[in-house]
N, C-alpha and C positions, 0 to 999 in steps of 0.2 A: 268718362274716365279722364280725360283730357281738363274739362273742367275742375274733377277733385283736385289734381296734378296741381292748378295753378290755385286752385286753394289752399293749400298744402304749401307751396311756394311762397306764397305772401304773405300766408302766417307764419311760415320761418324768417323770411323778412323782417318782419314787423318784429318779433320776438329779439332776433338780434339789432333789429337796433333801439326797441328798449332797453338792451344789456349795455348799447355801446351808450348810450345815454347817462345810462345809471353809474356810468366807471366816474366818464366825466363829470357828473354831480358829486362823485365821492371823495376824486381828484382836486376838484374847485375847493372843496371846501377843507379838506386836509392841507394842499398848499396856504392857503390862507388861515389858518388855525398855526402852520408852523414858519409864515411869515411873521406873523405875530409874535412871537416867542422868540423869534431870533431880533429882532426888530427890541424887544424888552431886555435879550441877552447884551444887546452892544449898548445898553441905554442906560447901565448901569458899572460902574469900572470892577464893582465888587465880584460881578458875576463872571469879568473877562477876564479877571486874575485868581479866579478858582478852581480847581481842577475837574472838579467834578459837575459843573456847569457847563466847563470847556467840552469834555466829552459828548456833555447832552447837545449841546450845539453843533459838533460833529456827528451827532447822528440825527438830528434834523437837517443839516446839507445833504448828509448822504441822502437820506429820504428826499428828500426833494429831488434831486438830479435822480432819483432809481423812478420814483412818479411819474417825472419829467419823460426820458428817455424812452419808458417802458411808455408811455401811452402815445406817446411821438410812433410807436414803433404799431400799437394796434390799431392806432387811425391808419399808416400806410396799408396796412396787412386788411382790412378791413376794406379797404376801398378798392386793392390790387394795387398800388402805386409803388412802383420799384423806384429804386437808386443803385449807381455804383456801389461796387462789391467793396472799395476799400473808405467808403464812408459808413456803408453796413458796418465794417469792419468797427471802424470807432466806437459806433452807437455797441457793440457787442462788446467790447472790452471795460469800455466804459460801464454798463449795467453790470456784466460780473466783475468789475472791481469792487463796484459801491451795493452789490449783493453782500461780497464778504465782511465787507467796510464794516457796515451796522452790528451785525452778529458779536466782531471782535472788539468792536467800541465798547456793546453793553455787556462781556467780559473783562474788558477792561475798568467801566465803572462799578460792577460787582468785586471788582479787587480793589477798587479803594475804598468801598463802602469795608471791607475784610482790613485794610490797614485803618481807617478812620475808628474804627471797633474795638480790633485787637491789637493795636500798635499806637494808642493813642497819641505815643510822647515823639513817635516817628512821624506822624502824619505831614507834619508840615514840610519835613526835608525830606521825605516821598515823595510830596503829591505837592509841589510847588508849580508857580508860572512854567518857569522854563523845562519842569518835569516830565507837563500833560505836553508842551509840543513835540519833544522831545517823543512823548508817549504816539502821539498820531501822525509822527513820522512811521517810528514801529507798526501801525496800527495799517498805514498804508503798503508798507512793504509785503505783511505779511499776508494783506490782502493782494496784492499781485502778483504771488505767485501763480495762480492757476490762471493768470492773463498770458507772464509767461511762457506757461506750457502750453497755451495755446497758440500763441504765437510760435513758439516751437514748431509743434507740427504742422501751423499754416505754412509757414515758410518751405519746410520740409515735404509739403506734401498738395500745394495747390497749382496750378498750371502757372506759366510764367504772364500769360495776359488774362486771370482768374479778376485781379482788381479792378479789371477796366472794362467789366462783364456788369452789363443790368439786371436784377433778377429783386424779390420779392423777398426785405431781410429779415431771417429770421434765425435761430443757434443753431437749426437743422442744417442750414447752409456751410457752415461751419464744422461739418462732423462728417469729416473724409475718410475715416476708418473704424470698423466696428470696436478696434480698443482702445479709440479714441475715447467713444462716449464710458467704456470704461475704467479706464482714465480716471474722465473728470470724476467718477462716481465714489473710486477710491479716492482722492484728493477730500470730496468734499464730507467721505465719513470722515478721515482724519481730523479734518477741521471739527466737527460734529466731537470726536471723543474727546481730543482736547477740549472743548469749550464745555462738554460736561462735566468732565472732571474737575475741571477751575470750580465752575457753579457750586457742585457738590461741596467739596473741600469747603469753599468759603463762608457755604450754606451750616456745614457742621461746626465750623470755629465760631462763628458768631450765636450759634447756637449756645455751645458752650459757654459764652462769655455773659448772654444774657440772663440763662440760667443762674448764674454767679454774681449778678449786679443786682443793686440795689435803689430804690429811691427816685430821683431824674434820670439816674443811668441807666436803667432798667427799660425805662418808658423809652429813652431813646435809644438803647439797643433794640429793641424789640419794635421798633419802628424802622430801622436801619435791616432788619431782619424782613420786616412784608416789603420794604422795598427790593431787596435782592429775590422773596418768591419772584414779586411783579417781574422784575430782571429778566430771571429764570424761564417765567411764562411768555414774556416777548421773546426772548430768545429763543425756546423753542421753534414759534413759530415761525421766524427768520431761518432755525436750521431745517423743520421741515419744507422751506422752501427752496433748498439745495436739492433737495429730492426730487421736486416737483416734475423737472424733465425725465428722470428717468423712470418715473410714472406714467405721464405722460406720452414716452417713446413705446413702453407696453401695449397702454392702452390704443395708439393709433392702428398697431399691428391690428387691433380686434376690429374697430367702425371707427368712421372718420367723424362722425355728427359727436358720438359719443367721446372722442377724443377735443372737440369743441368744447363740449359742456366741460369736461373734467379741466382743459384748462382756464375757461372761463370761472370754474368756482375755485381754482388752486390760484387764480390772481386776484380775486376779493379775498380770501381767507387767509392765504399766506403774503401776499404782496403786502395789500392795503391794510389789513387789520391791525399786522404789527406797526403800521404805521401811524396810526391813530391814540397808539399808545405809550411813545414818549410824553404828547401832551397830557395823559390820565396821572403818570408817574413822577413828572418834574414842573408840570405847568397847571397842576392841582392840587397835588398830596403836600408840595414844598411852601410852606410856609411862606418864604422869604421872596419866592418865585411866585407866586399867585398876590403875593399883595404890588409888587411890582406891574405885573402881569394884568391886573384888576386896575392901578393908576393908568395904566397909557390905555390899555384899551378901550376905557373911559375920555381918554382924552385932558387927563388930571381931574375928571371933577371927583372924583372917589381920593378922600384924604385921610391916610391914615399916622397915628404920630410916630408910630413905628419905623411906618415907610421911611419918613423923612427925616430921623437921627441914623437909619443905615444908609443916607445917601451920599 
C-alpha cells in the first residue's frame, strides 16, 4: 500500500511538472514572437504614428507584463516560495490591471476598425497620433477601476501589519469577505456587457456597410469585417477569463486536485491562447505588418519593393 502511495506521488510529480514545463515552452516562445513585433512596431515611424498599430502594441505590452507576472507567480506558487504581503500586493494589481487592459484595447481597436469603415472621411481626425494616446490613457483608467475597489476594501478590511506578513501569493489572499469575491464578479460581468455590446453594434454597422460596397471597397470592407470576428473571438476568450476565478472558487469547494487541473487548463486556454493571437491577427493577416515583420526578422535579407517605397 505504502508502495502504491509513492507511486501515485511521483506520478503526480512527474505530471505536474511536465505541465510546469510546457507553460514555460509556451511562455518562451509567445514572448519572443511578441518581442518581435514590437521590435518591428518601433522600427518603422509609419507604424508608431497609426493608431491602430498603436493599440496592437498596447496589447502586446499588456500580454507580456500579464505572461511575465502570472508565471513569475506559478513558479513561486509551485515551489512554496512566499514573499511579503505588500509585494504580493503589486504583482496582484498589477495582473488585474493588465487582465482588463487587453480586453478594452481590442474594443477599443474594434471601434476603429467601425470608424475606419463607416466614417471614412472622419477617420483621420478620430484616430490620430495624439488620439490613440489620448485613447490608452482612457483604456488604463478604465482598466483600474476594479484595482481600485480592491484596494478599497484591502485598506478597509486587512490587519494593520497584513503587508509585512509572508505567506504564499495568490488572489485568494486577497479576498477577506464573501462579497468581496462578489464584487469583483459583478464589476467584471459589467465589463463583459459593455464590451459585447460595443462588438455586436460594430459587427452589424460594418456589416451593413459591406453589404453596400462595391469593387476594392467591398474586399476591404469585408476584410475589415473577419478581422473584427478575429477581435470578437480573442476577446471572448480574455472575457471568459474574468470568469475564470469564480469557477475556479466553485470548483475548489468540491476537490483540491481537481480544482488544479481546472486552473491549469483555464491558464493555457484563456491566459495563453488569447495571447497568441494578436500575432495571427496583425503580425500575419496585415499586409503592411508581415512584410515589415518578414524584413527584420530575416535580418533584411528578404526585399521587397513595396517595403521599401512605405519606408
Amino acid at each position: 500500500m505504502a508502495n502504491n502511495s509513492s507511486v501515485v506521488g511521483e506520478s503526480l510529480i512527474r505530471n505536474i511538472n511536465y505541465q510546469v514545463i510546457l507553460v514555460q515552452v509556451l511562455i518562451a516562445i509567445f514572448l519572443w514572437i511578441n518581442f518581435l513585433l514590437i521590435t518591428t512596431f518601433f522600427m518603422k515611424d509609419f507604424f508608431y504614428t497609426t493608431m491602430r498599430y498603436i493599440l496592437f502594441a498596447t496589447t502586446l505590452l499588456s500580454d507580456c507584463l500579464i505572461l511575465i507576472i502570472t508565471n513569475v507567480l506559478l513558479i513561486f506558487n509551485y515551489f512554496g516560495l512566499t514573499m511579503q504581503m505588500w509585494f504580493c500586493l503589486v504583482f496582484y494589481l498589477l495582473s488585474t490591471l493588465y487582465l482588463f487592459v487587453t480586453p478594452v484595447t481590442l474594443t477599443s481597436m474594434t471601434l476603429e476598425r467601425y470608424v475606419a469603415i463607416c466614417m471614412p472621411l472622419r477617420h483621420a481626425e478620430l484616430c490620430s497620433t495624439r488620439s490613440a494616446l489620448h485613447c490608452i490613457l482612457i483604456i488604463h483608467g478604465l482598466s483600474a477601476i476594479p484595482c481600485i475597489l480592491d484596494l478599497v476594501v484591502f485598506f478597509a478590511s486587512a490587519m494593520i501589519n497584513f503587508h509585512k506578513q509572508y505567506g504564499v501569493c495568490s488572489r485568494e489572499v486577497f479576498t477577506f469577505h464573501s462579497w468581496h469575491g462578489h464584487l469583483r464578479s459583478a464589476v467584471s460581468q459589467f465589463y463583459f456587457l459593455i464590451m459585447c455590446i460595443t462588438i455586436v453594434f460594430a459587427y452589424v454597422k460594418i456589416m451593413k456597410v459591406a453589404k453596400a460596397a462595391s469593387g476594392e471597397n467591398k474586399k476591404s470592407t469585408w476584410k475589415g469585417l473577419r478581422t473584427v470576428i478575429l477581435h470578437a473571438f480573442q476577446l471572448l476568450l480574455c472575457l471568459i477569463q474574468l470568469w475564470c476565478p469564480f469557477i475556479e472558487d466553485a470548483v475548489l469547494q468540491i476537490d483540491f486536485m481537481l480544482f488544479v487541473n481546472v486552473r491549469y487548463f483555464n491558464y493555457i486556454t484563456f491566459y495563453l491562447a488569447p495571447r497568441c493571437m494578436s500575432p495571427l491577427i496583425y503580425g500575419l493577416r496585415d499586409d503592411k505588418f508581415f512584410l515589415a515583420l518578414k524584413y527584420y526578422a530575416l535580418c533584411g535579407l528578404y526585399k521587397n519593393n513595396s517595403f521599401h517605397l512605405t519606408n
